[in-house]
C-alpha positions in Angstrom: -71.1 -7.8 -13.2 -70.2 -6.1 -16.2 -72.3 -7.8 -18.2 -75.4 -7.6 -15.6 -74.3 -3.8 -15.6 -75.5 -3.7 -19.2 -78.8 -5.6 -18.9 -81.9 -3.9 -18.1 -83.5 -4.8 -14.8 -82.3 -6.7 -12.0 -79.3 -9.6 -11.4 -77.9 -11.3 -8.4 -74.3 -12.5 -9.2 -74.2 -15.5 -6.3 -70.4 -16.7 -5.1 -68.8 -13.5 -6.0 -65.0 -13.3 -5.6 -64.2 -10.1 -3.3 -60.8 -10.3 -5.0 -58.8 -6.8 -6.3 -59.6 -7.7 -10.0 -63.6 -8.4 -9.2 -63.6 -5.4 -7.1 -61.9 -3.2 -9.8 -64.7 -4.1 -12.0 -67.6 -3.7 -9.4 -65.8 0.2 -8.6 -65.5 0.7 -12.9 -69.3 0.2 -13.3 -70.6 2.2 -10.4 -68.1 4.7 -11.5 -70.4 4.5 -15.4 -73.5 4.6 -13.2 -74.9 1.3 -12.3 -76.4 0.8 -9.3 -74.8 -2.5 -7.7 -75.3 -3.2 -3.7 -72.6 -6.1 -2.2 -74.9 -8.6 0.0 -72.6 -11.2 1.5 -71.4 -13.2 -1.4 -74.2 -11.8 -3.9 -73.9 -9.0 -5.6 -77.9 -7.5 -6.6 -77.1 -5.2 -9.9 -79.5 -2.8 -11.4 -78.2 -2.6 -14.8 -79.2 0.2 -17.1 -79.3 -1.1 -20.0 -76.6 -1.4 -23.7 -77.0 2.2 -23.8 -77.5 3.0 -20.1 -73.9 3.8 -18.8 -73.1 8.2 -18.5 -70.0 9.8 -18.8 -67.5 9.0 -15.6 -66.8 11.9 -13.6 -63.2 11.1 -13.1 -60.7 8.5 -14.7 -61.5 5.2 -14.3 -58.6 3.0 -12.5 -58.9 -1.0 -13.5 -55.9 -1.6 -11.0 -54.4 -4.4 -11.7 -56.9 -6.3 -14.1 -56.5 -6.3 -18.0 -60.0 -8.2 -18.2 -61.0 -5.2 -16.5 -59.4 -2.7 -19.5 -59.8 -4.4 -22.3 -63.5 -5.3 -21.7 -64.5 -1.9 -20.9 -62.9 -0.7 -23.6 -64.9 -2.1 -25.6 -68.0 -1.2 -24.5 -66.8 2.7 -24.0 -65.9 2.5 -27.8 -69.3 2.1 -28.0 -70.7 4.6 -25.8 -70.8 8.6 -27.1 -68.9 10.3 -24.2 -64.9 10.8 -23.2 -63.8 8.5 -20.8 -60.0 7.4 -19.7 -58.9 4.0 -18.4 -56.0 3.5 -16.1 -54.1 0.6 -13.9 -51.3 0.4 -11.5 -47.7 0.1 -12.7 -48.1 -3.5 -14.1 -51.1 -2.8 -15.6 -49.9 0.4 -17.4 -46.9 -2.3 -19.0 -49.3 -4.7 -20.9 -50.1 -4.4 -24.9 -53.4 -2.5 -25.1 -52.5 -2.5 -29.3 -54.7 -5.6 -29.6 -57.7 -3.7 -29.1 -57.1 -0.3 -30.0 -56.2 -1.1 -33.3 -59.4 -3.4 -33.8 -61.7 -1.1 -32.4 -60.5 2.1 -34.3 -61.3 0.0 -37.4 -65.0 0.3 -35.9 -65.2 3.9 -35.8 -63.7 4.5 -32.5 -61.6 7.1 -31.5 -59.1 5.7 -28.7 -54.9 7.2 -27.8 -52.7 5.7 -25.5 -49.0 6.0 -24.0 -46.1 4.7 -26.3 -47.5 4.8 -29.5 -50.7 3.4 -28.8 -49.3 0.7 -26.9 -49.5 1.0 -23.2 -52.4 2.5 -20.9 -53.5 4.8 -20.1 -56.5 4.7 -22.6 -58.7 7.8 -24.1 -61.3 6.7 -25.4 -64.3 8.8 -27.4 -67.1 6.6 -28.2 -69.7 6.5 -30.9 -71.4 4.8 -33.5 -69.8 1.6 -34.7 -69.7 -0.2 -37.9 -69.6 -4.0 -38.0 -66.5 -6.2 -39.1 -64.8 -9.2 -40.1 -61.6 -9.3 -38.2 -59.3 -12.0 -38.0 -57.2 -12.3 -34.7 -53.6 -12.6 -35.0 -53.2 -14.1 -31.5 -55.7 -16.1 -29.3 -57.2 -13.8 -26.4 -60.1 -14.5 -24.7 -59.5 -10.8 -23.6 -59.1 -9.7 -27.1 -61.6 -11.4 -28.7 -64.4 -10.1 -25.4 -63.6 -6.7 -26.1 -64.6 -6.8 -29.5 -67.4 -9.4 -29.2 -68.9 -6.4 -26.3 -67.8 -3.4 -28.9 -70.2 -5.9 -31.5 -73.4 -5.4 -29.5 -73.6 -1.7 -30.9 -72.6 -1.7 -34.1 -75.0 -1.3 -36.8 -75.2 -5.4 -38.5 -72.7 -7.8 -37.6 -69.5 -8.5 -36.4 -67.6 -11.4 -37.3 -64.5 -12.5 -35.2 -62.1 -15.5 -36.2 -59.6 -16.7 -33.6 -56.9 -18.9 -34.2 -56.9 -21.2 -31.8 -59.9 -20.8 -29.2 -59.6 -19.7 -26.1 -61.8 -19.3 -23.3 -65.4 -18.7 -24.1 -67.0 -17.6 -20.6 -68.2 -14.5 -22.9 -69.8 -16.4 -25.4 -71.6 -18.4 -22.9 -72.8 -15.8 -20.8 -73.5 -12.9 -23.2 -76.0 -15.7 -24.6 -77.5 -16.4 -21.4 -78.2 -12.3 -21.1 -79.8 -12.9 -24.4 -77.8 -11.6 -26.6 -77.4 -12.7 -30.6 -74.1 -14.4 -30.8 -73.6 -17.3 -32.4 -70.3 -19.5 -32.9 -69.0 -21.5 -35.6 -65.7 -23.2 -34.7 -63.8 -20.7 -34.7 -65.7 -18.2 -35.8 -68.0 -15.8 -33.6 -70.5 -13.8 -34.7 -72.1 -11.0 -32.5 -75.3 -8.9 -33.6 -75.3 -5.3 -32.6 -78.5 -3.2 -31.4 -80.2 -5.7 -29.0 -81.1 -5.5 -25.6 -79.4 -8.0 -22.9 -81.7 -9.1 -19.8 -81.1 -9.1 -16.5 -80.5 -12.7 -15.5 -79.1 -14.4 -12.1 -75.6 -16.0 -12.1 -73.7 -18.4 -10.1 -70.0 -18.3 -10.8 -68.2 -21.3 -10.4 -64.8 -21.6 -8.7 -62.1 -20.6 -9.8 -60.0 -23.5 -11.7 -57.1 -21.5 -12.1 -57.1 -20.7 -8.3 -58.0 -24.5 -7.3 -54.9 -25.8 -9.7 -52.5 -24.4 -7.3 -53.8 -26.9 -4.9 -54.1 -29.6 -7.5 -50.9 -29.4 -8.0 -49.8 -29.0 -4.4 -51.7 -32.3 -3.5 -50.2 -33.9 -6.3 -46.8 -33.2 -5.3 -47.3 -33.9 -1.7 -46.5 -38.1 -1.0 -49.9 -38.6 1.4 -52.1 -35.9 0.4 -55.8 -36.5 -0.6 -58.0 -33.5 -1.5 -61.1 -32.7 -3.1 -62.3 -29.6 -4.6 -65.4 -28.8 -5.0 -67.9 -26.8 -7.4 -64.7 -26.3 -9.9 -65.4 -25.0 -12.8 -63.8 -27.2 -15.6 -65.1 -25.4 -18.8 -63.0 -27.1 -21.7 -61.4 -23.6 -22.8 -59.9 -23.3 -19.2 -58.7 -27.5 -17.8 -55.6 -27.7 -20.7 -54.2 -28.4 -17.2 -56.1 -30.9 -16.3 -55.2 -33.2 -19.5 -51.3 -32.5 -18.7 -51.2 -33.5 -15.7 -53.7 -36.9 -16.6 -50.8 -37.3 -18.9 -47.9 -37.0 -16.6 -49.3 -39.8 -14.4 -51.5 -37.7 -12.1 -54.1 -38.9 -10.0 -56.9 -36.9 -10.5 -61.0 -37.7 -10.7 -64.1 -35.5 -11.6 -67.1 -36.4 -9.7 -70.3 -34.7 -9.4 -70.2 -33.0 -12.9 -73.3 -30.8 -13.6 -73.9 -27.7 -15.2 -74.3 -24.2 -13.6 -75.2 -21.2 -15.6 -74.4 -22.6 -18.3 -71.2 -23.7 -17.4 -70.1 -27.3 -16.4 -69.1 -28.0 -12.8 -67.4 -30.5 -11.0 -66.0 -31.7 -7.5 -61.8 -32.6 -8.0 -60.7 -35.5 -6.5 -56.7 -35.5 -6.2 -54.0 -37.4 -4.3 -50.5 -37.5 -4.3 -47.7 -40.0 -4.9 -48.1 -40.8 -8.5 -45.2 -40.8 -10.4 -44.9 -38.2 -12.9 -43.1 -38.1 -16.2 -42.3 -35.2 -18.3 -44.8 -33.8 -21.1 -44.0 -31.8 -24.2 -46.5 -28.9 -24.6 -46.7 -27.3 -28.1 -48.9 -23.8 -29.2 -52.6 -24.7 -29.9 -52.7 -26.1 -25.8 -51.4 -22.5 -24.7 -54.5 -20.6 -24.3 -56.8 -23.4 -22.4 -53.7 -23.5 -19.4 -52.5 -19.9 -19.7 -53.0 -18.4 -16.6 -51.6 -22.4 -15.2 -48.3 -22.2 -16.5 -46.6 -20.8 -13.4 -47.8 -23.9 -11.4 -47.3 -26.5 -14.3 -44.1 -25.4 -14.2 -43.7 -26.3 -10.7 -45.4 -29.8 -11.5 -42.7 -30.1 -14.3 -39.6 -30.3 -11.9 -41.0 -33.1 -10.2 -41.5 -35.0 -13.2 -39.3 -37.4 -14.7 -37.1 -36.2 -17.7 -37.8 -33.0 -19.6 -40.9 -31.1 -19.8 -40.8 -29.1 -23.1 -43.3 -25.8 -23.2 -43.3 -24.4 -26.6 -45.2 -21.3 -28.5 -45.9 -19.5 -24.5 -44.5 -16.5 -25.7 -48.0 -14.7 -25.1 -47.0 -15.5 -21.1 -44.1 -12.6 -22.0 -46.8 -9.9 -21.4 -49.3 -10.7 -18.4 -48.6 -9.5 -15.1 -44.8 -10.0 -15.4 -42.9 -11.7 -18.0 -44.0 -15.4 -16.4 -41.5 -17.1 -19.0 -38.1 -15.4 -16.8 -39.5 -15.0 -14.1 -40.4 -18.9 -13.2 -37.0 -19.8 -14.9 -35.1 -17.5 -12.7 -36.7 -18.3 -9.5 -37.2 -22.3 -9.6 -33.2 -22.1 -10.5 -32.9 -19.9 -7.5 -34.0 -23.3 -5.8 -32.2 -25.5 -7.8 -34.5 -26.8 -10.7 -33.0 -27.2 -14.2 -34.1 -24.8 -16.2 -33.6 -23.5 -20.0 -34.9 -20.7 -21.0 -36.2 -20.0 -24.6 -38.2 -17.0 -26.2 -41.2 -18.7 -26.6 -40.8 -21.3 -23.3 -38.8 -23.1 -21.2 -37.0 -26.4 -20.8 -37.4 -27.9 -16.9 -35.7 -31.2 -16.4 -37.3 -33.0 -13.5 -36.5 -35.0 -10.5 -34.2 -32.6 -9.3 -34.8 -32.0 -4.9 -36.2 -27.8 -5.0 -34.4 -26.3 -1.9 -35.8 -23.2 -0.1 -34.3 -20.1 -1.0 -35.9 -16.6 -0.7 -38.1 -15.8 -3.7 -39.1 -12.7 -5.6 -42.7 -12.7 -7.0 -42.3 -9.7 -9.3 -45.7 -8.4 -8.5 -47.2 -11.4 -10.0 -49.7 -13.1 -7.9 -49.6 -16.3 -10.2 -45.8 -16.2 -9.9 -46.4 -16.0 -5.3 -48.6 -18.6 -5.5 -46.6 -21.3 -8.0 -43.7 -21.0 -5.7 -45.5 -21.0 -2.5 -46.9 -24.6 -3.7 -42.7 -24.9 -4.7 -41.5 -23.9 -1.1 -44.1 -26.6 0.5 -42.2 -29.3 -1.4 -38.6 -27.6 -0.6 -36.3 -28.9 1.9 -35.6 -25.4 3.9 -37.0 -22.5 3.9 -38.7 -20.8 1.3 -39.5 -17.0 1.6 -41.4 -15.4 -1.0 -41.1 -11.1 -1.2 -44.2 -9.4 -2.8 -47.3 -12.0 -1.7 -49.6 -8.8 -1.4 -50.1 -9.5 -5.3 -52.3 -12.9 -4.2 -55.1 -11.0 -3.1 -55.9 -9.7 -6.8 -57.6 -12.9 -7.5 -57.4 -15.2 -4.3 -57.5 -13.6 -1.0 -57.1 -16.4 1.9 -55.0 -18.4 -0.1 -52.2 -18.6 2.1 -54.8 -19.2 5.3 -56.0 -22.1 3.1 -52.3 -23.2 2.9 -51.8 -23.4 6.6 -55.5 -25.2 6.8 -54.3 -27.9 4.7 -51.1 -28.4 6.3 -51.3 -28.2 9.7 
């Protein structure tokens, strides 16, 4: 949307989440002046073009996305008029440094709270100059922000990551048209172009549909399959863990669908599993996963080792304490370390009443937990699942009933 927002003329976004995060978005570019309509689950947007969007009337609340933030923020550096980016309380707690400090080395003028750390964001937009800028941790937030902030400086901007993570911007920016090219790790992003309105289909979710992955997995006679998953190569580290720990899992039907490959997911449960050890450069492809691998790792047989996951200290919640203190709650073995966690597996979960912490990730990992519990698991806080996955606990009681 954000993108289409950008482009000049007209683009239908088809599957469209009505999720919080999506919806923040959707409210964020009307707010700069696109004209977006919401058709069922299209969205027709009537972008304005790279230099289209006007000065926002009010402050601009992301809510509970960081995609949200840190993307715009990038593009407002770009953009010659005051603007101010808020969230809601967990937002206003995660590391907005990253970009600040990269994009004030492009000319732009940006404060915020704590020493530039936390939101809210000012930001006072302008002409940008091109760098070379080496990333000191893997972001595909990070790296989107500045690869957007690229499009309007003056030459180009070179961006090296140090492990890669997910490329969904690379992918589509070049579908809109844009000049960006990659290089391994390296992406390079040509400022003063045009993008053009093009028609997307998003794919599903896989971070949403690994919850059930998992669930099926864990569940003795379960049989499930998924279908139009998205299983981009930045995103399914998942995928190869659990292949690893015994799962049963197939990809059928894989195809490609703007520009990104697609595929039905075939799972069933019973397998055996047997514990993995996960080390830093597979972080960013199962990021947003690790509250559910977890899960999946106190079923497994021995010790599941997560390593170099200290990045999962600053999303919605600190995901590292959090899972360790609530799978203990129902009984898993768990060690705690600052960059992971130790879960020994095999051990019988039992229900227990659950905190999420305002993490929807966190309500939906242990939701999957209280399924395989013996008792009764209740989770406090599940109003956080419908920032990316509203119906997920109607799906739940589909699949189980």
């Amino acid at each position: 949307m954000l993108f289409s927002s950008l482009a000049k003329g007209e683009s239908i976004i088809r599957n469209f989440l009505k999720a919080e995060d999506p919806m923040s978005t959707l409210h964020a570019c009307r707010t700069l002046g696109a004209d977006i309509d919401v058709k069922g689950d299209d969205i027709v947007v009537r972008g304005r073009g790279i230099h289209g969007f006007t000065e926002p009337p009010d402050v601009i609340d992301c809510g509970n996305s960081g995609t949200t933030m840190r993307l715009l923020a990038g593009v407002l550096a770009g953009n010659p008029f005051f603007s101010v980016l808020t969230g809601d309380a967990s937002l206003r707690k995660r590391p907005m440094d990253r970009i600040i400090h990269p994009l004030r080395f492009m000319g732009a003028h940006l404060l915020s709270r704590a020493g530039d750390r936390y939101p809210p964001i000012a930001i006072k937009g302008g002409s940008l100059q091109p760098v070379n800028y080496v990333m000191p941790v893997a972001s595909a937030q990070v790296k989107s922000a500045l690869i957007l902030a690229g499009l309007y400086a003056a030459g180009k901007t070179h961006i090296v990551e140090p492990v890669q993570s997910r490329d969904h911007t690379e992918r589509m920016l070049s579908a809109f048209g844009a000049n960006i090219s990659v290089d391994g790790l390296r992406i390079t992003v040509a400022g003063n172009g045009e993008l053009r309105a093009t028609d997307v289909t998003v794919p599903g979710d896989f971070s949403s549909a690994a919850f059930f992955i998992v669930g099926a997995l864990l569940m003795q006679d379960a049989d499930i399959t998924i279908t139009g998953v998205g299983i981009n190569p930045t995103r399914t580290g998942l995928l190869d863990v659990l292949k690893e720990m015994g799962a049963s899992i197939g990809l059928s039907r894989v195809r490609e669908v703007s520009g990104e490959p697609v595929a039905d997911i075939h799972c069933t449960g019973g397998a055996a599993l047997k514990a993995v050890h996960i080390t830093k450069e597979r972080i960013p492809s199962l990021i947003d996963e690790f509250p559910i691998l977890c899960v999946a790792a106190t079923q497994a047989a021995g010790t599941t080792f997560i390593k170099g996951a200290e990045e999962l200290r600053v999303k919605e919640s600190d995901r590292i304490r959090c899972m360790a203190t609530e799978l203990g709650k129902m009984g898993a073995a768990v060690d705690e370390f600052p960059d992971g966690l130790a879960i020994s597996g095999g051990n019988r979960l039992t229900g227990s009443p659950i905190e999420s912490h305002g993490d929807h990730r966190i309500a939906m990992a242990m939701a999957i937990a209280g399924l395989i519990a013996e008792g009764t698991t209740t989770i406090h806080g599940v109003s956080s699942v419908n920032v990316s996955f509203p119906g997920f606990f109607q799906l739940i009681r589909k699949l189980t009933s």
